[in-house]
N, C-alpha and C positions, 0 to 999 in steps of 0.2 A: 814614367807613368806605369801603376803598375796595371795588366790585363788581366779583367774577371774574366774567368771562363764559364760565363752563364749555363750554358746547357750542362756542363760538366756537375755543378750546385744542384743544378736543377733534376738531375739523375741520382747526386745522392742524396738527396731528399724528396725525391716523390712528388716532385710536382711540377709545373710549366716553365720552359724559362723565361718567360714576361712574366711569370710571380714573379720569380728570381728580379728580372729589373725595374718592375716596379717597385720590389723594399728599398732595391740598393739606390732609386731615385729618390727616397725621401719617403714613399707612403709610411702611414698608420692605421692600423684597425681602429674603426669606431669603435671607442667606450661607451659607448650610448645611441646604441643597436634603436632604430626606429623601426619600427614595426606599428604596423596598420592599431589602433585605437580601436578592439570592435566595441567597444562601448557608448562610442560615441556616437552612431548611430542609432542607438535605441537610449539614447539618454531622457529623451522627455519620456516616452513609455514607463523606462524604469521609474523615474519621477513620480509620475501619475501614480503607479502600482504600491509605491512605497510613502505615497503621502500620506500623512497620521490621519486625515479624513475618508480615508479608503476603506471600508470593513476589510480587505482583503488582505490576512496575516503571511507575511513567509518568515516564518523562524529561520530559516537556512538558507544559506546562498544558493546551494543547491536545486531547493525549491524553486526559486526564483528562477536559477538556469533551465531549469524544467520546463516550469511555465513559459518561459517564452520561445521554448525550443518548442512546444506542444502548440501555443496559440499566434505568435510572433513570425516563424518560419527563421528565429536565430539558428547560426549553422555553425558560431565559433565555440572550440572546447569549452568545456568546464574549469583546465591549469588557467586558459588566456582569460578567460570570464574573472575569474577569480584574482586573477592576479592585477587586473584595470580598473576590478572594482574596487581596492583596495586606494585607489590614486582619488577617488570621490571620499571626499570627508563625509559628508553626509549621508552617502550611502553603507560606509564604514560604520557610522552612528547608530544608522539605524538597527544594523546586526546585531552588535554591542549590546542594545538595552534591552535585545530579546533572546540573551543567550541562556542556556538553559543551565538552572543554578547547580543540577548534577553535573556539569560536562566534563569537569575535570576527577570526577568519582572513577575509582578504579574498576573494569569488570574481571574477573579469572575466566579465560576461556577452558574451556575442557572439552574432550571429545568423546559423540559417542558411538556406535556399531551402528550399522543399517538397520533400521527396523525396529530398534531399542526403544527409542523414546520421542515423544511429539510434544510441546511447551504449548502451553493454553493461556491465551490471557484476553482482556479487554482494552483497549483506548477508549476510559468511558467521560461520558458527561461533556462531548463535545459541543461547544455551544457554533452550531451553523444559519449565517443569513440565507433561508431560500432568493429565489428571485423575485417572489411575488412580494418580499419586506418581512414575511413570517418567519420567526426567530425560531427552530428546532432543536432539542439536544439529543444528539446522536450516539452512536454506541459502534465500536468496529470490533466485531471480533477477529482473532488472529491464531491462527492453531499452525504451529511449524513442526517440521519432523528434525528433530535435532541434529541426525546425519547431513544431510542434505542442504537444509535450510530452505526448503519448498515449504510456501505457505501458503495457506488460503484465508482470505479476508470473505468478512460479508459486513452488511451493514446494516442496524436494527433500534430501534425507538427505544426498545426495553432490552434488561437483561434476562427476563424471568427464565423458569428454569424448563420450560416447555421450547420457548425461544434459543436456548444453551439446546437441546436435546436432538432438534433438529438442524442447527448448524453443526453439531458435530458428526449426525451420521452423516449429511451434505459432505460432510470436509472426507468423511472416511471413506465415501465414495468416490469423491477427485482422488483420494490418494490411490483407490481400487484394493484397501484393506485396512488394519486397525498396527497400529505400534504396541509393542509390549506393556509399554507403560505413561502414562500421561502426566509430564510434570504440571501442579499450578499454584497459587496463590489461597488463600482459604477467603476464597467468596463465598458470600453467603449459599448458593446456588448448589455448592460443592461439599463444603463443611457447615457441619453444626458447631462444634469447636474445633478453634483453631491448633495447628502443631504451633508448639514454645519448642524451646531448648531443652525443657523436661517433658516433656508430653507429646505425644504421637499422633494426637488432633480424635477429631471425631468425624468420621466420613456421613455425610446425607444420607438416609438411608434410600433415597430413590436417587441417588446420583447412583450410591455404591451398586444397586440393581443393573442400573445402566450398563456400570462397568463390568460386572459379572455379564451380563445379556453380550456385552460386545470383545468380551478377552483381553481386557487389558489390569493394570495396576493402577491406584491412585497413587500421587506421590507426591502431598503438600508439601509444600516451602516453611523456612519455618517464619514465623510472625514477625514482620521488622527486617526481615531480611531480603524485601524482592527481588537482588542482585541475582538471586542464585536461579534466577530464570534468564540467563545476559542476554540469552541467543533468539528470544521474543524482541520484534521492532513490528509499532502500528504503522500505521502509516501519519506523519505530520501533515501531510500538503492539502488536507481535502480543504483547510480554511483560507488556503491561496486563492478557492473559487469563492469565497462570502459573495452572496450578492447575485452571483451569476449560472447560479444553474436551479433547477428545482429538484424534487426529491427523487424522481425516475435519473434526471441527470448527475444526480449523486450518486445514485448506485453504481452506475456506470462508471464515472469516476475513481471510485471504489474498486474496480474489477479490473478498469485498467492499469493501475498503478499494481494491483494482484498481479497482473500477467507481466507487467515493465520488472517488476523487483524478482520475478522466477526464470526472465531468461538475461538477464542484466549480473554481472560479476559482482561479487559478494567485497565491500572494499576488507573488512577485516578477514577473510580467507584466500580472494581471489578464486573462488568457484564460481560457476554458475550454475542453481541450484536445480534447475531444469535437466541437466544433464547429467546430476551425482543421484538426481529423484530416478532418471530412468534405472539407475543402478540400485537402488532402493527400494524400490516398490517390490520385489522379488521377496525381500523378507521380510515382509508386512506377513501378519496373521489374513485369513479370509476371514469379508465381512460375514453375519450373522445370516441368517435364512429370513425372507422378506417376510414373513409374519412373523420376527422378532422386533424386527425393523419398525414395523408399521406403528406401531401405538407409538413410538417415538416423533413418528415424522409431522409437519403440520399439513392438517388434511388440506387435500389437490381436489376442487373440482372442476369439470368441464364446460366451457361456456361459451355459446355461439355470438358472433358480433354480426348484429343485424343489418340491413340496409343502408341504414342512418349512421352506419358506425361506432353502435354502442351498444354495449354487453348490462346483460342484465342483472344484477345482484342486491339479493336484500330487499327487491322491490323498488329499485332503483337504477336509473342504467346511469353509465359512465363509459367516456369515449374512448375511444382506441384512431389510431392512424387508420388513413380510408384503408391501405393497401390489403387491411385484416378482413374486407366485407366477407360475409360466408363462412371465414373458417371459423375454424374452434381451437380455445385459448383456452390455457389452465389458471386456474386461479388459485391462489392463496390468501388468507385471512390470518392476518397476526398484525398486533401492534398498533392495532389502530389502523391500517390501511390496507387495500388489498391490491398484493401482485400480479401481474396479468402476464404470461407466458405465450410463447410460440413454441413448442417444442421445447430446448432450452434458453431462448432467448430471450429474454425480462421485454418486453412489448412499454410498458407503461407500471407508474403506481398511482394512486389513489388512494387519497383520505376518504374513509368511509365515512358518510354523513346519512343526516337526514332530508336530504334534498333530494327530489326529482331525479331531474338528470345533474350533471356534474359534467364539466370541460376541461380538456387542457388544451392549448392550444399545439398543435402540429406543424413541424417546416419541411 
């Protein structure tokens, strides 16, 4: 009989010599590795979430892993998510029929210097269910610094070009200066005519002011070609909430997925844009002197929240959370609704109407 010398195996290969006697007794490695199902504990949620009578849309698995990582308290990856969801036909389906008809379109990346150039665009004509059943269409602007990939989102009824004027000084104040030059598409807001392939467009004449007022260059796309802005992305997810939040809760939504996509790795670069932004922000131009500013901005005014918990405007008051009694809130007026501030902290919105008073309710 001949004698294994276990330990001696087990030394030149690196491992224990009970490995060693357990192969030479017959084991096998599992070919069919079992591993925990996390899906299978949030199968009826996914369910419910994904039911064709649900308002509530997720284009992407991702979104999905999102959402229940945000509202669910789910803790497993995004690989393991993805790859279990893949074992559900019907949840496979449902992907399927909403996938987006560009996704196999090629983009050219390119790169550009610090400070060079910011991409401007819209996610428009969002159709969102509030919670109260009222059907809204929304508008996200999205202004990136092309270095970097720091963006800032805001969220708006209209696009008008008063609404455009003051989201971008907003955006070039987070940035703490202006980019060289601003690529975008030939919205109406921007261009009078459009750039072709023969023709160089025609700048707005109160855009181009703008640009002149704040140091930067225009620099339309040409017509037909939106690809050549690749490095703009809105945000998809805010229709994962239909249904469930109202317009103050939208914005917020809005902000947060701002602040998750600026310190969260970039999958096509592997950056994280919050930390190439601190390196960036150095050679940004300085913003303008505030009474250039001003006529751009949407006018702020000051407004105390009474007893009762509600501020006065238009000859109307509207409520604010008790913990506001006393101070004083800034207000904004655009869109059809107005914002109501603590400092920088959005407090509330509100549809302006013709009613007395006006409610939201508070938790």
């Amino acid at each position: 009989i001949l004698k294994v010398n276990k330990s001696q195996i087990g030394r030149e290969l690196g491992v224990d010599r009970r490995t060693v006697d357990k192969y030479i007794n017959g084991f096998e490695k599992s070919k069919n590795r079992k591993c925990d199902n996390c899906i299978t504990p949030y199968y009826n949620i996914i369910k419910d979430l994904l039911d064709s009578d649900n308002p509530q849309i997720f284009y992407y698995k991702s979104i999905l892993w999102q959402y229940l990582v945000d509202n669910h308290d789910y803790s497993g990856s995004y690989v393991n998510f993805c790859l279990y969801l893949k074992t559900y036909e019907e949840f496979e389906n449902y992907f399927k029929r909403r996938r987006p008809s560009n996704v196999n379109q090629v983009t050219v990346r390119y790169e550009t210097g610090m400070g060079k150039q910011a991409q401007l665009d819209w996610k428009e004509k969002i159709e969102f269910l509030l919670d109260n059943g009222e059907l809204v269409t929304v508008n996200v602007f999205v202004l990136l610094l092309s270095y970097s990939r720091f963006r800032v989102y805001r969220l708006s009824i209209s696009k008008t070009q008063d609404v455009l004027f003051n989201f971008l000084d907003g955006a070039f104040e987070v940035f703490g200066g202006v980019p060289q030059e601003i690529v975008t598409d030939n919205m109406s807001t921007v261009m009078d005519v459009a750039r072709t392939e023969n023709f160089g467009g025609k700048v707005n004449a109160k855009f181009q002011q703008f640009a002149d007022d704040y140091g930067f260059k225009v620099r339309p796309c040409i017509a037909g070609r939106p690809r050549t802005k690749a490095k703009v992305e809105a945000p998809m997810e805010i229709r994962a909430y239909n249904g469930k939040l109202d317009y103050d809760g939208l914005n917020k939504l809005v902000t947060r997925i701002n602040n998750r996509v600026n310190t969260h790795v970039v999958k096509d670069t592997g950056i994280i844009p919050i930390m190439y932004f601190n390196k960036e922000k150095a050679s940004l131009s300085h913003l303008p002197v505030k009474n250039i500013r001003k006529p751009y901005q949407i006018t702020t005014k000051p407004l105390n929240v009474n007893p009762s918990s509600m501020i006065n405007y238009g000859g109307n008051q509207y409520s604010v959370p008790t913990e506001y009694i006393g101070k004083s809130l800034t207000a904004q007026a655009y869109d059809g609704y107005i914002h109501l501030y603590y400092n920088t902290t959005l407090v509330t919105v509100h549809r302006i109407t013709e009613q007395k008073l006006n409610y939201h309710i508070f938790l």
